[in-house]
KEKE-3310 file (N, C-alpha, C; in steps of 0.2 Angstrom, whole numbers, plus 5000, padded with zeros to 4 digits):
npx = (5083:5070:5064:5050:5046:5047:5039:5027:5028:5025:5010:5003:5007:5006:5007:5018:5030:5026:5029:5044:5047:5045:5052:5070:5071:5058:5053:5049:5042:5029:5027:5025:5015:5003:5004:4996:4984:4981:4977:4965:4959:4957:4953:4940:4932:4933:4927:4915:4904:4898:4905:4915:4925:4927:4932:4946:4948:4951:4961:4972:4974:4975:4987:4995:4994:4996:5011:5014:5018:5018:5024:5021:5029:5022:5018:5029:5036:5030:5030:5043:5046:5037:5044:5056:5053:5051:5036:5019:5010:4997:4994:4993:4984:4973:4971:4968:4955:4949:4944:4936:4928:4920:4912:4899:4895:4885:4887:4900:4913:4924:4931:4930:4936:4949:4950:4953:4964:4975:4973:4978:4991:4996:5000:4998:4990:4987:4984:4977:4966:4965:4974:4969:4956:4965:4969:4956:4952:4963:4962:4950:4939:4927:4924:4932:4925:4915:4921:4922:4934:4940:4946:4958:4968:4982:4983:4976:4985:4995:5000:5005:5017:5030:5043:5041:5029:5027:5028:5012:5006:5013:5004:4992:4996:4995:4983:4976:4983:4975:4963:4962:4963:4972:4981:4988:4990:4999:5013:5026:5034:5029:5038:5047:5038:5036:5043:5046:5034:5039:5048:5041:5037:5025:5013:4999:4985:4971:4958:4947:4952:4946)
npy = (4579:4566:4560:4558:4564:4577:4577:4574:4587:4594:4594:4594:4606:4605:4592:4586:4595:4591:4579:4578:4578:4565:4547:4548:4535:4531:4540:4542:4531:4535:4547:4543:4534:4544:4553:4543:4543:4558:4558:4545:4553:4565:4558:4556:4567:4576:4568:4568:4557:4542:4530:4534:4537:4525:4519:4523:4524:4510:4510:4511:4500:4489:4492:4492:4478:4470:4476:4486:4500:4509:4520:4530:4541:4542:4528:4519:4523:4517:4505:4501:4502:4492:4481:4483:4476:4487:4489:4482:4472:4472:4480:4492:4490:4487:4502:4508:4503:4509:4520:4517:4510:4519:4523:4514:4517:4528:4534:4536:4549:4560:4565:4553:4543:4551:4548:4537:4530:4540:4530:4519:4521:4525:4514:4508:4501:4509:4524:4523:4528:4540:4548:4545:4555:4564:4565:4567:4579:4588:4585:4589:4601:4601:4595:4600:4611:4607:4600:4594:4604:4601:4584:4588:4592:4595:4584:4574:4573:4568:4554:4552:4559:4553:4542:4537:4542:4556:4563:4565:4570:4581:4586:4587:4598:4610:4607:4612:4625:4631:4632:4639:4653:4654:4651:4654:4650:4655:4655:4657:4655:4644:4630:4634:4638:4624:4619:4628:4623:4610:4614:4620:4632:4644:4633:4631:4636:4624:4626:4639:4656:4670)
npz = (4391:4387:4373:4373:4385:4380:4370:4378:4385:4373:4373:4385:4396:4409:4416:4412:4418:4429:4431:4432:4443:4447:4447:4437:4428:4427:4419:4406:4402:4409:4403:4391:4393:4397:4387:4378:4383:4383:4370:4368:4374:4366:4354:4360:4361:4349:4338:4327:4330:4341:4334:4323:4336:4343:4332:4331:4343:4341:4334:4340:4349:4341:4336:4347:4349:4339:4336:4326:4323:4309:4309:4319:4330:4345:4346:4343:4351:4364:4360:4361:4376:4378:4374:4379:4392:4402:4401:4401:4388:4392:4403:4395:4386:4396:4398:4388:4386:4395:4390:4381:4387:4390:4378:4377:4391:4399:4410:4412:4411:4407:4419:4426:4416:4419:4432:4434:4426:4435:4446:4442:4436:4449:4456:4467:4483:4494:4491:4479:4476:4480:4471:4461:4462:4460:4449:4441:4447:4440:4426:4425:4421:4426:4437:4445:4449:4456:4468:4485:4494:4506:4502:4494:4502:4513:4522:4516:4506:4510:4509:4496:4495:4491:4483:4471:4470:4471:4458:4456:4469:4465:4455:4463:4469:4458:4455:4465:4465:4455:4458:4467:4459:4454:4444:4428:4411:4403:4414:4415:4425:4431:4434:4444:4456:4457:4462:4474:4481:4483:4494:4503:4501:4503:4495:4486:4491:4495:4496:4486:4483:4491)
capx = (5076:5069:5058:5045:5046:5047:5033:5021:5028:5021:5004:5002:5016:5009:5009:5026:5032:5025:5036:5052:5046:5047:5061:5070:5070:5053:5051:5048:5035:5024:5025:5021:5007:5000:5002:4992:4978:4980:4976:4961:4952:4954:4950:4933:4930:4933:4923:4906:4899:4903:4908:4921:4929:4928:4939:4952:4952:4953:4968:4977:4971:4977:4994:4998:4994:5001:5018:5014:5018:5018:5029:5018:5030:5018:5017:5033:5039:5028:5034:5050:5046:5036:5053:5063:5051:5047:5029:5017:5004:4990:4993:4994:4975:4968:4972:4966:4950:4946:4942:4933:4919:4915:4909:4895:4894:4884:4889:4907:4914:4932:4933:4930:4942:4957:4954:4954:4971:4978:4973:4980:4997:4999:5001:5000:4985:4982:4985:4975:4958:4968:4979:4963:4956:4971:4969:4950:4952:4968:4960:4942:4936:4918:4925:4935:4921:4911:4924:4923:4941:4944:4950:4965:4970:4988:4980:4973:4991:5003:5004:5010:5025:5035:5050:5038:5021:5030:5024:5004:5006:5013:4999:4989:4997:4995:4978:4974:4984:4971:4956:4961:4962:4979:4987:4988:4992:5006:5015:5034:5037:5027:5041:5051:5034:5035:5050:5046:5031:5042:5052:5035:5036:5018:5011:4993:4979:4965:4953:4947:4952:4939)
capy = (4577:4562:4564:4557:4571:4581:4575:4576:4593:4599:4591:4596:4607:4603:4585:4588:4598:4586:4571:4581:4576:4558:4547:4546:4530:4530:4546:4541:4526:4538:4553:4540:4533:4550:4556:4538:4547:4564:4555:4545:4559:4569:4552:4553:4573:4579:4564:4568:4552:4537:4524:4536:4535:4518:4517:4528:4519:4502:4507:4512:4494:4485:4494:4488:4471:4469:4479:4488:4508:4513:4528:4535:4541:4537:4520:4518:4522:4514:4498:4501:4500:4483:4477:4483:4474:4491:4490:4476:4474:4472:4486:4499:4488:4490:4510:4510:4501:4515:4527:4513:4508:4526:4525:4512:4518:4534:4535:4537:4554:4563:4565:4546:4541:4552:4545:4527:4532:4539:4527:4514:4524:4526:4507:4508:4500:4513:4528:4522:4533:4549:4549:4545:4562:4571:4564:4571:4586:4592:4586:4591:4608:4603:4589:4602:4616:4603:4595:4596:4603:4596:4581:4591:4594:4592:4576:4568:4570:4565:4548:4554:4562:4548:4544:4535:4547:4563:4568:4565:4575:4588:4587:4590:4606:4612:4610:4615:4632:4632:4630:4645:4655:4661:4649:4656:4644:4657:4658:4654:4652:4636:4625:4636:4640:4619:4618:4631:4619:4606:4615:4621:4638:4647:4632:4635:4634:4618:4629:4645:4663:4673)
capz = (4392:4382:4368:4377:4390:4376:4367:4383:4384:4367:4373:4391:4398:4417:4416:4409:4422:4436:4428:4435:4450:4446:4446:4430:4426:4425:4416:4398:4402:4411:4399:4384:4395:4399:4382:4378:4388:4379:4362:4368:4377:4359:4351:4360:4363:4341:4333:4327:4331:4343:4330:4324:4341:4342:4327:4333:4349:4342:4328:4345:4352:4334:4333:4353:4350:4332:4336:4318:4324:4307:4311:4324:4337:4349:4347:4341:4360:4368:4358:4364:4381:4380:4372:4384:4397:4406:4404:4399:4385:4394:4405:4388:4385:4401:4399:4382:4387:4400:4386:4377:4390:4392:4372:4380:4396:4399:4416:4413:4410:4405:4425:4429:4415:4422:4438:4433:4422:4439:4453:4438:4438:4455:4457:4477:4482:4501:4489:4473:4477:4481:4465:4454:4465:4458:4441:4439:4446:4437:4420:4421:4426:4431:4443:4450:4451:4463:4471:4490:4493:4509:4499:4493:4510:4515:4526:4511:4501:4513:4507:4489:4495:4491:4477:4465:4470:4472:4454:4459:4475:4461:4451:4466:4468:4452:4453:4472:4461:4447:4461:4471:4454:4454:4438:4421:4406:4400:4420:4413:4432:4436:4438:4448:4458:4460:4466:4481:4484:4486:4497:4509:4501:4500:4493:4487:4496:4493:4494:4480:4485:4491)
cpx = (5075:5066:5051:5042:5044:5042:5025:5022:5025:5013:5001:5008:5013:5011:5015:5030:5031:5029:5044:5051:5045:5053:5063:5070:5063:5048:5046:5041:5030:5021:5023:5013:5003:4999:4998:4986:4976:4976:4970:4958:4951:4951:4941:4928:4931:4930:4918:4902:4904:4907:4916:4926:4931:4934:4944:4955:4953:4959:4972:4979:4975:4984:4998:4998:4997:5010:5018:5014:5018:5020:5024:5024:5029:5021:5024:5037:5036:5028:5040:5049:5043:5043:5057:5061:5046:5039:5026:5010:4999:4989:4990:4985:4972:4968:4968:4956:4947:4941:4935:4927:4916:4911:4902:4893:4891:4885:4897:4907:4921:4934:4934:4937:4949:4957:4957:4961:4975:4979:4978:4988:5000:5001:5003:4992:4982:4979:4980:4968:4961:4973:4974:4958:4959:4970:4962:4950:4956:4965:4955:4940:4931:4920:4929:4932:4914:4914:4923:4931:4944:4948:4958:4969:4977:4987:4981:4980:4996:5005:5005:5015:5030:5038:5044:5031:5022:5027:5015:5005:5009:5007:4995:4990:4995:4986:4973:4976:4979:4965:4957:4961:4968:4983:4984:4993:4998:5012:5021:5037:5036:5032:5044:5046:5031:5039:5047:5040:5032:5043:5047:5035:5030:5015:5003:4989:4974:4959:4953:4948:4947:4937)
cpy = (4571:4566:4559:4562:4576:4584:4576:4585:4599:4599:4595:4599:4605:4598:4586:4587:4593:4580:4574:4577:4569:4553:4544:4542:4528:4536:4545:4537:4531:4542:4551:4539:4540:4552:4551:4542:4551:4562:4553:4550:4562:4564:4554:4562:4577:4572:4565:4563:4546:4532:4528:4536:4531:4516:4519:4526:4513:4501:4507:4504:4491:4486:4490:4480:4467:4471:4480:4498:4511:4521:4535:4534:4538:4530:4517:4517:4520:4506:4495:4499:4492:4481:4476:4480:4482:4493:4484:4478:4475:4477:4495:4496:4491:4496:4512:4509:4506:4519:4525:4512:4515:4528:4520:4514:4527:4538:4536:4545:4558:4560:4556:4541:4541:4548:4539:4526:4533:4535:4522:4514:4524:4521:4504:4508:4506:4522:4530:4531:4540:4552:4547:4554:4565:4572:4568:4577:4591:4591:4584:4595:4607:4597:4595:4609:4613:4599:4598:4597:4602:4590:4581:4592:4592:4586:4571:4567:4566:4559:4548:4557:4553:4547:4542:4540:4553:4567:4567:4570:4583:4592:4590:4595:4611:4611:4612:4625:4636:4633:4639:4650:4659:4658:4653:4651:4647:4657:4653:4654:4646:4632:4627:4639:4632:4617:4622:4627:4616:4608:4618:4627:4639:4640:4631:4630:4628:4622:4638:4651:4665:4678)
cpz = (4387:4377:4371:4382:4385:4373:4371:4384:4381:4369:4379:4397:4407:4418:4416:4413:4429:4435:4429:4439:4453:4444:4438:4425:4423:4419:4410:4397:4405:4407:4392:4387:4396:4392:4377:4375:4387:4373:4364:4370:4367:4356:4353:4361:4352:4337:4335:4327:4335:4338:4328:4328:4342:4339:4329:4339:4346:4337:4334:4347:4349:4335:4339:4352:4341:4331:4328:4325:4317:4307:4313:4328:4342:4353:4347:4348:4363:4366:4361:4371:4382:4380:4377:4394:4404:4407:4399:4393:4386:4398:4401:4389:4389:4401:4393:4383:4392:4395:4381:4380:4391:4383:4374:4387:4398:4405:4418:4409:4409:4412:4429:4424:4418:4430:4440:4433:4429:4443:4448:4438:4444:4458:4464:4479:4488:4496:4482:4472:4477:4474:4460:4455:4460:4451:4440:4439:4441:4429:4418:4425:4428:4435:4448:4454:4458:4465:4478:4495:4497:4505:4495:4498:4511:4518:4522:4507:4501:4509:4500:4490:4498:4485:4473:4463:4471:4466:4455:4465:4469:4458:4456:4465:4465:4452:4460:4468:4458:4453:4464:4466:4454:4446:4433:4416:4404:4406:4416:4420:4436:4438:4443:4455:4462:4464:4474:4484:4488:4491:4503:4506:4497:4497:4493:4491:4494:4492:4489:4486:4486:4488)
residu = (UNK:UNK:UNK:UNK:UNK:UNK:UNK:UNK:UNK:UNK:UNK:UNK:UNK:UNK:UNK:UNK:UNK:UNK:UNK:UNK:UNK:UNK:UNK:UNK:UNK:UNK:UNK:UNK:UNK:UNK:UNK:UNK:UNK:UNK:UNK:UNK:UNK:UNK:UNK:UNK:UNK:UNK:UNK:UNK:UNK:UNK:UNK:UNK:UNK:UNK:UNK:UNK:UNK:UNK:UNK:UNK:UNK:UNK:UNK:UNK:UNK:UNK:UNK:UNK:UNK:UNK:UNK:UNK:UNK:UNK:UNK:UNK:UNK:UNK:UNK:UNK:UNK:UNK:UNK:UNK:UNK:UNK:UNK:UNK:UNK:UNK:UNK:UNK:UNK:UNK:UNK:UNK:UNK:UNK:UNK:UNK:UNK:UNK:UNK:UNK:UNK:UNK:UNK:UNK:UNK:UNK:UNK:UNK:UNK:UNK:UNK:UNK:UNK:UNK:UNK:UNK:UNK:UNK:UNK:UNK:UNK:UNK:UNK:UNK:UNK:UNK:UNK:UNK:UNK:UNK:UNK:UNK:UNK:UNK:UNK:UNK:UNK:UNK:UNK:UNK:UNK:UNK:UNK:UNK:UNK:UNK:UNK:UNK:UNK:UNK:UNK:UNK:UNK:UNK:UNK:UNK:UNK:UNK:UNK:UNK:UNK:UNK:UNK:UNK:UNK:UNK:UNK:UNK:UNK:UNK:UNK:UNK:UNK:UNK:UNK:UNK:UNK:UNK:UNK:UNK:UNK:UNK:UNK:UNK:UNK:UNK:UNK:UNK:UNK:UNK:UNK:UNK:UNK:UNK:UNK:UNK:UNK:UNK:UNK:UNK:UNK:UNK:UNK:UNK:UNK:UNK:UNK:UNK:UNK:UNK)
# end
């Protein structure tokens, strides 16, 4: 595994786990971009006041556009990838900027972030809407305790079962799992529980157990 994989692994083991399911080339730039995403949201959920945030997102901002990582990891990887042409400046920005207009914006919220951050990922314009979906639900419980769960519906995911969207269609999963109240944060069987997914075995239901 990388250490980008790695790294999103220490952070968020489903993400993680759902970037199996992505192809490998692309592994690394997703799970830096993701663990981006993990950094803002703390950025803007542990500072006691908005300015503070601000600052936290705008050294993120600084270091992108200076190529200064000062031996953040982090950044350090996701310099690398500019360099090596696999992902662009202004992409990291516009990502970074999500988390930003929500310190203005009283109409924005974790769940409108993640979805932006998905549909933004999913980079396929018929599928955008449904993989921004996947992205709120899976990383914000009150999007997901009033979501209408039709919208996770085998129907609605088909067009993520493909090579670049296979991990979105995971995530779904995983949170269709969490909806019906069967996950546990310690279950040392998830991946092998994603795997039988893939493969049509049991998987969960879009709607909660009764």
């Amino acid at each position: 595994m990388t250490d980008s994989w790695q790294a999103l692994r220490e952070i968020d083991r489903d993400l993680a786990l759902c970037l199996l399911f992505c192809p490998a080339d692309r592994r690394a730039v997703l799970a830096d971009r993701l663990s981006l995403a993990l950094e803002a949201e703390s950025a803007l959920r542990i500072a006691s006041e908005p300015m503070l945030a601000a600052i936290r997102l705008q050294w993120w901002v600084d270091a992108i556009e200076t190529h200064r990582h000062e031996n953040v990891p982090l950044i350090g990887r996701l310099l690398t990838h500019l360099e090596a042409g696999h992902l662009r400046q202004d992409e990291v920005l516009a990502q970074l900027a999500i988390w930003q207009d929500r310190l203005s914006d009283d109409t924005c919220t974790p769940a409108t972030c993640w979805r932006d951050l998905f549909a933004m990922l999913a980079d396929s314009g018929d599928m955008k809407a449904t993989a921004g979906l996947v992205g709120a639900v899976l990383l914000d419980k009150a999007t997901a305790g009033h979501l209408d769960h039709s919208y996770l519906d085998d129907g609605h995911l088909a067009g993520l079962r493909t090579r670049h969207l296979y991990w979105i269609w995971m995530a779904a999963q995983v949170a269709r799992h969490r909806m019906a109240g069967k996950y546990r944060e310690d279950d040392a069987l998830l991946v092998w529980r994603m795997l039988g997914w893939r493969l049509g075995i049991t998987r969960p239901s879009p709607s909660p157990s009764p």
